[in-house]
Backbone as a printed PyTorch tensor [residue, N CA C, xyz], in Angstrom:
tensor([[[  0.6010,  15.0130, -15.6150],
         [  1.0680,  14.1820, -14.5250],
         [  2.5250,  14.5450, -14.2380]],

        [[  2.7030,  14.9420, -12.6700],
         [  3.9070,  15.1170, -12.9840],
         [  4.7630,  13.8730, -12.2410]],

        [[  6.2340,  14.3690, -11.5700],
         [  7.0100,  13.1530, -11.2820],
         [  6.4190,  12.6960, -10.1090]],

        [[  6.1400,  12.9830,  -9.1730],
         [  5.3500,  12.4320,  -8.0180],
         [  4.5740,  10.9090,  -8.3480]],

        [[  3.7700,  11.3650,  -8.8920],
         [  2.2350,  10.5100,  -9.9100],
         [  3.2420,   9.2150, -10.6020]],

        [[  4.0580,  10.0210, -11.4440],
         [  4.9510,   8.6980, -12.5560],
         [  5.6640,   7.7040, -11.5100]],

        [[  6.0120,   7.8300, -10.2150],
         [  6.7100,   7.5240,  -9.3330],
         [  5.5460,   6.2160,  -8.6090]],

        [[  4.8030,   7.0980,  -7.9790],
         [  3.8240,   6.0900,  -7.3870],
         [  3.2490,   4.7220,  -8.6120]],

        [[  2.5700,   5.5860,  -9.5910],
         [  2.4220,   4.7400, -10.6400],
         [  3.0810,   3.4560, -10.8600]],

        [[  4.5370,   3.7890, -11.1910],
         [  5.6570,   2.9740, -10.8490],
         [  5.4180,   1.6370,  -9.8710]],

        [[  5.2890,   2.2480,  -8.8540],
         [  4.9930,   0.9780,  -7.6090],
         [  3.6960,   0.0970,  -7.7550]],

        [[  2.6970,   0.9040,  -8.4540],
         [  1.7840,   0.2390,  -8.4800],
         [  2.0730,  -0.9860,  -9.6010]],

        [[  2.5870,  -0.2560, -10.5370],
         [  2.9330,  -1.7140, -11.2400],
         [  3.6590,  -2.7590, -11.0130]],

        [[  4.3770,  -2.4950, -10.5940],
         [  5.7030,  -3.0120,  -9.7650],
         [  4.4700,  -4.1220,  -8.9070]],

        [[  3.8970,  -3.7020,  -7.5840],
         [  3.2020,  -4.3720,  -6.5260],
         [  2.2700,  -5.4600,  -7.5570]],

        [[  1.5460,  -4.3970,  -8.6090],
         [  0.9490,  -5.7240,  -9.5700],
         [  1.4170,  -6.7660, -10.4780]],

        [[  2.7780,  -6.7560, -10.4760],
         [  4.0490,  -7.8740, -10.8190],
         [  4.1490,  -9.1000,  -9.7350]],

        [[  4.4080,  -8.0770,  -8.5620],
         [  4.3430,  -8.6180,  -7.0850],
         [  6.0460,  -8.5240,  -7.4250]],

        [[  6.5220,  -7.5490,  -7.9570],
         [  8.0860,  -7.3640,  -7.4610],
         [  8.2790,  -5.9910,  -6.6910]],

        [[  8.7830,  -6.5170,  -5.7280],
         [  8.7060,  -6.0180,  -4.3140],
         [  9.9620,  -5.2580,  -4.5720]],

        [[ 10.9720,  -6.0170,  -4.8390],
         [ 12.0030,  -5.1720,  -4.8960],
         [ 12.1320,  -3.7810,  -6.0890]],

        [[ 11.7070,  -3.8090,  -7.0430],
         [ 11.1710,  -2.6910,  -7.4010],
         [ 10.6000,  -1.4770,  -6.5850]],

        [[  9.5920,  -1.9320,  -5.9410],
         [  8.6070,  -1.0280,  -4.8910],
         [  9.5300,  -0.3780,  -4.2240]],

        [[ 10.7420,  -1.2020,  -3.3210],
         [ 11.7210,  -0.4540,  -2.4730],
         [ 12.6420,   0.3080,  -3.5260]],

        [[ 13.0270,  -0.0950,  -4.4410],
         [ 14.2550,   1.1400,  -5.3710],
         [ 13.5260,   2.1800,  -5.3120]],

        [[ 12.3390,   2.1970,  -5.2270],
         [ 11.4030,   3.4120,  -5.5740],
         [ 11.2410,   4.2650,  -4.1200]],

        [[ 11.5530,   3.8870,  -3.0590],
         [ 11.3890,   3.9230,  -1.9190],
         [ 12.5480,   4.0970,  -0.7050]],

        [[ 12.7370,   5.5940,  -0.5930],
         [ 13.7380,   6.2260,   0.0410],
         [ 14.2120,   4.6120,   1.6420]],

        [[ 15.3360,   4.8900,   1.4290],
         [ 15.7060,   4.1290,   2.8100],
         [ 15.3070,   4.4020,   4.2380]],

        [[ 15.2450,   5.6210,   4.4310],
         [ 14.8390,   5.9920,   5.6360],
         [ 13.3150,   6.2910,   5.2060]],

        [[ 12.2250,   5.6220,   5.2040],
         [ 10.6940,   5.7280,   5.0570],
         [  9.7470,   6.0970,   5.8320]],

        [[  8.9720,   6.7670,   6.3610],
         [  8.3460,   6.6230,   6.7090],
         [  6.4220,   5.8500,   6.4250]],

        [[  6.4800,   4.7810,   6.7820],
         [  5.8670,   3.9230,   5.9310],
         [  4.8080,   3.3300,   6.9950]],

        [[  3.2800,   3.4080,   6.9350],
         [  2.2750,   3.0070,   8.1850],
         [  1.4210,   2.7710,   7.1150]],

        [[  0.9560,   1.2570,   7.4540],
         [ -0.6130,   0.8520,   7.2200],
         [ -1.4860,   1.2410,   9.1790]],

        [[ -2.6540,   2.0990,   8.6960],
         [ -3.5910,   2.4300,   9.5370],
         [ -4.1390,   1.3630,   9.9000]],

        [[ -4.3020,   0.9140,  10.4680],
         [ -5.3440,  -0.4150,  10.7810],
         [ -5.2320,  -0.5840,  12.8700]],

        [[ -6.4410,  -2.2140,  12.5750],
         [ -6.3180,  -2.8030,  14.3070],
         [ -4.9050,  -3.4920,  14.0720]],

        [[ -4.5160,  -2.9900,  15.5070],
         [ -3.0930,  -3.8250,  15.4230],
         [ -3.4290,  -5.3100,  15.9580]],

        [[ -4.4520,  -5.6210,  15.5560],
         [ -4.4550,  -7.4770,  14.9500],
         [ -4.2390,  -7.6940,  13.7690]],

        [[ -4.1440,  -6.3640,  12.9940],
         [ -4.0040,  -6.9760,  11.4650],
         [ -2.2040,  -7.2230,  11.2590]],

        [[ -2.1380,  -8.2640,  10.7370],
         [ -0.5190,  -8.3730,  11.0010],
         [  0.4550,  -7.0080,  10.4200]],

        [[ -0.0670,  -6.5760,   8.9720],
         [  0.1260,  -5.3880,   8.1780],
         [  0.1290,  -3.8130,   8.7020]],

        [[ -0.7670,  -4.1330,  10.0190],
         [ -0.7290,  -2.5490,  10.4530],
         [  0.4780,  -2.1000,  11.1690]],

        [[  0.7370,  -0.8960,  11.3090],
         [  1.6220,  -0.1860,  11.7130],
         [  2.6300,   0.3280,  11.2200]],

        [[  3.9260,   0.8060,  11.7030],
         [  4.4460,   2.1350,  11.2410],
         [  5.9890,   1.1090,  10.9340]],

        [[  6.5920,   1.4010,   9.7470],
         [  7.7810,   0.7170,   9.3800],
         [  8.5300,   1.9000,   8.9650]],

        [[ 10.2390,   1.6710,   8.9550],
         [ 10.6540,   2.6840,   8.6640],
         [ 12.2880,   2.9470,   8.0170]],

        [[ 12.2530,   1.3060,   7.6020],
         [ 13.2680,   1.4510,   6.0540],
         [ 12.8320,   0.1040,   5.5400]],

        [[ 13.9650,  -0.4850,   4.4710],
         [ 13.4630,  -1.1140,   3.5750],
         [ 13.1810,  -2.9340,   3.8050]],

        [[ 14.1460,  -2.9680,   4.6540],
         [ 13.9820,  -4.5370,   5.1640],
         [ 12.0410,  -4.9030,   5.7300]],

        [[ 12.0990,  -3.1530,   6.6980],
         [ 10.9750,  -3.8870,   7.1290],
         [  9.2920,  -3.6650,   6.3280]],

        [[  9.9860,  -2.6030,   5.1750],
         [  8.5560,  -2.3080,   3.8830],
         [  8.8010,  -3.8770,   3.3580]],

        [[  9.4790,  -4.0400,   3.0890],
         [  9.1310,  -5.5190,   2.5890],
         [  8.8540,  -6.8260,   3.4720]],

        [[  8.8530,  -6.3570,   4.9950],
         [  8.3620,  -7.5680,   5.6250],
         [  6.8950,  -7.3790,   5.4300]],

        [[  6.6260,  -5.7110,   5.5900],
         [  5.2330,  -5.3350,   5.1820],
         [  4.4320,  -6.0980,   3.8430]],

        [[  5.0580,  -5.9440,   2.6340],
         [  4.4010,  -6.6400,   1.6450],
         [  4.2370,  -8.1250,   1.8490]],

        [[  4.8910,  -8.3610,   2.6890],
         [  5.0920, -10.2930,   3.0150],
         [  3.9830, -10.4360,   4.0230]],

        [[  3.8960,  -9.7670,   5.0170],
         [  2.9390,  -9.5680,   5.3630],
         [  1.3550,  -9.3030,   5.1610]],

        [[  1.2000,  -8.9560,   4.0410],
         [  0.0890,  -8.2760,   3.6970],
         [ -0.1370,  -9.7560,   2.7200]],

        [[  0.8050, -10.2220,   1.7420],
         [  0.7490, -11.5880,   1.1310],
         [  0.4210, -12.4150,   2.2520]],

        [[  0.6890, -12.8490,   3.0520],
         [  0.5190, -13.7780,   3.8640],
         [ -1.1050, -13.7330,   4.7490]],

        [[ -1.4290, -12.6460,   4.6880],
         [ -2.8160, -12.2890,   5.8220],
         [ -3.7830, -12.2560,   4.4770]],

        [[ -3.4650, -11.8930,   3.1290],
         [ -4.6150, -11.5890,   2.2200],
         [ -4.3900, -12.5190,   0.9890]],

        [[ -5.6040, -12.4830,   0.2730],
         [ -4.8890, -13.2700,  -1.2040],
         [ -6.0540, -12.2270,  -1.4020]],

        [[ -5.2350, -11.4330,  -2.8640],
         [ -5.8800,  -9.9970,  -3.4320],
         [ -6.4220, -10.7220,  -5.0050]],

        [[ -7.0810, -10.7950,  -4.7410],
         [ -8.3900, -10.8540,  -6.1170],
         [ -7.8880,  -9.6510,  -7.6340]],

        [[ -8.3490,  -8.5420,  -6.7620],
         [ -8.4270,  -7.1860,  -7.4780],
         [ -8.1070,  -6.1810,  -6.8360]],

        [[ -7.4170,  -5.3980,  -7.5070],
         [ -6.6710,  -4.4540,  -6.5300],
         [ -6.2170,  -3.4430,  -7.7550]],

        [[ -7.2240,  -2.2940,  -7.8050],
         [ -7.3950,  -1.0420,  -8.4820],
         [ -7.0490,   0.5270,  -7.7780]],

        [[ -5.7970,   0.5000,  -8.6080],
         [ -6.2080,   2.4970,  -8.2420],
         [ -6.8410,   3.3620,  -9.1230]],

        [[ -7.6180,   3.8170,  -8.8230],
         [ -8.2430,   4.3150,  -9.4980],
         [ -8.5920,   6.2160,  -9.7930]],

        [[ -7.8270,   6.5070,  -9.0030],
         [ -7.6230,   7.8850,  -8.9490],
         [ -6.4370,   8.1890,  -8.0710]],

        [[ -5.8980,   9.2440,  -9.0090],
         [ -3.7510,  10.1100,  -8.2830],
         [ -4.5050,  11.5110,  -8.6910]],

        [[ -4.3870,  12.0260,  -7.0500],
         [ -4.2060,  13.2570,  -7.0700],
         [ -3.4850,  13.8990,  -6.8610]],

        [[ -2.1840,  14.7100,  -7.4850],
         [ -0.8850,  14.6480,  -6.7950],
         [ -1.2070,  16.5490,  -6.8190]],

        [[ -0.5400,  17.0540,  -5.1700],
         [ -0.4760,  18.2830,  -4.9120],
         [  1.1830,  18.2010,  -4.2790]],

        [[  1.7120,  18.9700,  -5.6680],
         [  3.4530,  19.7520,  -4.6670],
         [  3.8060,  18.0210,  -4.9310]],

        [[  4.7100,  17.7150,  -3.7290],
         [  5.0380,  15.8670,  -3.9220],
         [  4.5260,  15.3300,  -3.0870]],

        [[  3.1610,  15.4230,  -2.9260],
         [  2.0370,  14.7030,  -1.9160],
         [  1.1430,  13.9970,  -3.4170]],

        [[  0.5280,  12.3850,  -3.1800],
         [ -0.0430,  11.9020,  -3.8540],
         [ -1.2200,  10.6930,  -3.0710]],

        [[ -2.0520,  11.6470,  -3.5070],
         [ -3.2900,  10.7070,  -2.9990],
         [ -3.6090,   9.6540,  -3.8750]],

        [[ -3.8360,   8.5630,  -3.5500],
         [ -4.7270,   7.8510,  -4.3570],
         [ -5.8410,   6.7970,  -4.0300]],

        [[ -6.7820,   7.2240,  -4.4380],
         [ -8.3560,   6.2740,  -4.0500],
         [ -8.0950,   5.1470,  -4.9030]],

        [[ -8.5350,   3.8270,  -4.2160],
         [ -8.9660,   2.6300,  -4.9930],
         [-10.0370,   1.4130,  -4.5280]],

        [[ -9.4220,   0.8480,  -4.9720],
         [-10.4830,  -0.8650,  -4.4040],
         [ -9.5870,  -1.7700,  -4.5580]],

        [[-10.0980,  -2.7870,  -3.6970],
         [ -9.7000,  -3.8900,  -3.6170],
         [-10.5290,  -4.7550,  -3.5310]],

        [[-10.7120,  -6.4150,  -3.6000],
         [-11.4550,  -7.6330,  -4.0350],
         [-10.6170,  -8.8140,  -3.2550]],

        [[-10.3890,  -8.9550,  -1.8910],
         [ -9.3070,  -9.6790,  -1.6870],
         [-10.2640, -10.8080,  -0.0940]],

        [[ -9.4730, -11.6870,  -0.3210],
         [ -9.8670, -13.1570,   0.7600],
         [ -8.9590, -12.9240,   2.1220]],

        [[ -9.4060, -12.7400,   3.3110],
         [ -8.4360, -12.9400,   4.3730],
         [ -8.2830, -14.4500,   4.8820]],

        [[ -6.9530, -14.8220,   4.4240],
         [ -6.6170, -15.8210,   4.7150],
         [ -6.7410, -16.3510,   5.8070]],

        [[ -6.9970, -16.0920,   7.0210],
         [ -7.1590, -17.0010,   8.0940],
         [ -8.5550, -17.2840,   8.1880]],

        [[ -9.8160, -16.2900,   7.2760],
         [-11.1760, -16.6930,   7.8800],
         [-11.3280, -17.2520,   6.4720]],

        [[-10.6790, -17.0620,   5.6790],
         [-11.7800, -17.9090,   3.9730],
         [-12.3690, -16.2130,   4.0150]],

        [[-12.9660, -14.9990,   4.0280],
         [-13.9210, -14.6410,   4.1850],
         [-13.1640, -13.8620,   2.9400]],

        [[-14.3970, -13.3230,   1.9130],
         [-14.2380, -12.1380,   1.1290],
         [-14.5580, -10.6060,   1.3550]],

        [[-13.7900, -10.3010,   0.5200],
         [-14.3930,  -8.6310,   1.4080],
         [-13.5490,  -7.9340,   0.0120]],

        [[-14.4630,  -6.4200,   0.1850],
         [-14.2290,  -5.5650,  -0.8300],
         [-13.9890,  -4.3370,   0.0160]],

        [[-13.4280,  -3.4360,  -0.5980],
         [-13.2090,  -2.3930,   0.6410],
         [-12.3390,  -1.2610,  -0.7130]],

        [[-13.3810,  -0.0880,  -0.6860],
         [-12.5130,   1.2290,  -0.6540],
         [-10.8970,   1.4390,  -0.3600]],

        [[-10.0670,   1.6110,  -0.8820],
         [ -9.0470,   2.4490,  -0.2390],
         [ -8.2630,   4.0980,  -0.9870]],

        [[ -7.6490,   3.9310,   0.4480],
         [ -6.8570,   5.2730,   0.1220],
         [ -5.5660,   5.4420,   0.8100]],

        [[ -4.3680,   5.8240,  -0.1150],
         [ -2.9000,   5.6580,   0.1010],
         [ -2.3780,   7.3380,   0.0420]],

        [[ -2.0130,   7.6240,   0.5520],
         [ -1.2850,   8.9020,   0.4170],
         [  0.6440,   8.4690,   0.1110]],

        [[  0.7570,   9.2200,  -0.2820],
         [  2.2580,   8.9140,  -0.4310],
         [  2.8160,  10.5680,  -0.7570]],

        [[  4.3560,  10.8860,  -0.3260],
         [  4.9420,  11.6160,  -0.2360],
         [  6.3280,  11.4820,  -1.0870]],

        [[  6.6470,  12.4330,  -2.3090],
         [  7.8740,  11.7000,  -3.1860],
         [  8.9400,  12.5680,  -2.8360]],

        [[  9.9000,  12.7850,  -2.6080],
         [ 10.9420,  13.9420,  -2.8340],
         [ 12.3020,  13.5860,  -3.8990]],

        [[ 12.5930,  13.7830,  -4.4620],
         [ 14.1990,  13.1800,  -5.0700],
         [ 13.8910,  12.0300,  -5.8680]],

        [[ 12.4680,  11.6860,  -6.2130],
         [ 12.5060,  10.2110,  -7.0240],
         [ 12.1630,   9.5240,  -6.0900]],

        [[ 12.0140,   9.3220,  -4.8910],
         [ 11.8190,   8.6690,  -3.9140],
         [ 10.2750,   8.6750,  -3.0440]],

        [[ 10.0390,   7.1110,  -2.8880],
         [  8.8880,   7.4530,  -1.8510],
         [  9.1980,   8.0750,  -0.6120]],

        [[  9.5030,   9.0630,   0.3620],
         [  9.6540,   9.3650,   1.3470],
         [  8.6850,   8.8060,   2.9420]],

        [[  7.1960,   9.0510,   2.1530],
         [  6.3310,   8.7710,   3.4080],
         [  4.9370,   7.9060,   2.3860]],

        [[  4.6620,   7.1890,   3.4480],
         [  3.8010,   6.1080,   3.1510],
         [  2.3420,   5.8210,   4.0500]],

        [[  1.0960,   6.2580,   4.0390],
         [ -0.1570,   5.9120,   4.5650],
         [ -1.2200,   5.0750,   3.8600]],

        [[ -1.7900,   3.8630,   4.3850],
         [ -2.7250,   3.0100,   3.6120],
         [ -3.7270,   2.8500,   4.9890]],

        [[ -5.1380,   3.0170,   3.9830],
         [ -6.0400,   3.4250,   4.8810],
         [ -6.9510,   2.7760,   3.8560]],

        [[ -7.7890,   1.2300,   4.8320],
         [ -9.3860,   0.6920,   3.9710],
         [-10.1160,   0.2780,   5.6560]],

        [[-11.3520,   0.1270,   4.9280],
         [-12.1500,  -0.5820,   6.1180],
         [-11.9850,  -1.8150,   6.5390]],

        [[-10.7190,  -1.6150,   7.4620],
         [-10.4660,  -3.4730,   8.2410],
         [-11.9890,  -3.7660,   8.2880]],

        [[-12.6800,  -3.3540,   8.7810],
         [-13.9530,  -4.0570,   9.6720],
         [-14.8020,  -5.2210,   8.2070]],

        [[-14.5510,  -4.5750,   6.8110],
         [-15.4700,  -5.0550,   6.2630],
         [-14.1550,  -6.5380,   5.9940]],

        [[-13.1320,  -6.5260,   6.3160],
         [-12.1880,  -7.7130,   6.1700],
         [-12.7850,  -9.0670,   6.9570]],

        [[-13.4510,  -8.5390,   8.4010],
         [-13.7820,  -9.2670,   9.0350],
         [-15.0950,  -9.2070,   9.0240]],

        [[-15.9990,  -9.2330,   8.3370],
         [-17.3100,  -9.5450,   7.9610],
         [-18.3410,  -8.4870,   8.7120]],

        [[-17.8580,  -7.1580,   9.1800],
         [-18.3050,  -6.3950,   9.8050],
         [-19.1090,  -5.1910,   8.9300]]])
């Protein structure tokens, strides 16, 4: 594993603390940082330093209550890091449960997250 992997890793524990501010030390100031989604989901879209990655996590707290939330595979090529997982989480405005695949790419340079992509099936959020 190299530093890329130990880096992301990092955040993941960090996010499973739910200390946020961790996540950003880890996380270059100038970011490039996008959850993929419908832009009804409050979480989607493209952020791009640290005030607003953490409106992102407030965001994502506020629209979800996460059950389970596994990565389960880092594939790191050069300082590109994929990682597949799952999640087990309630969308708060419908009550509804939903499980959903995901996948995060992340980009490290200098110790730093540089670039940020999160990609699951909104549709199965909304009972689709």
């Amino acid at each position: 594993m190299g530093e890329p992997t130990s880096i992301v890793i990092k955040a993941y524990e960090a996010f499973g603390r739910g200390d946020v501010q961790a996540i950003l030390d880890l996380t270059a100031e100038n970011v490039d940082w996008e959850f993929v989604g419908s832009p009804s989901l409050a979480y989607s879209g493209k952020r791009t330093n640290h005030a607003e990655v953490g409106k992102f996590f407030a965001d994502v707290a506020a629209a979800d209550e996460i059950h389970a939330f596994e990565p389960r595979e880092f594939i790191e090529v050069g300082d590109h890091v994929t990682v597949l997982g799952w999640e087990n989480s309630t969308a708060r405005e419908t009550g509804a449960r939903f499980q959903s695949e995901w996948i995060h790419v992340f980009s490290v340079k200098n110790g730093k997250v540089t670039r940020w992509r999160g990609f699951f099936n909104t549709a199965a959020r909304y009972g689709k």
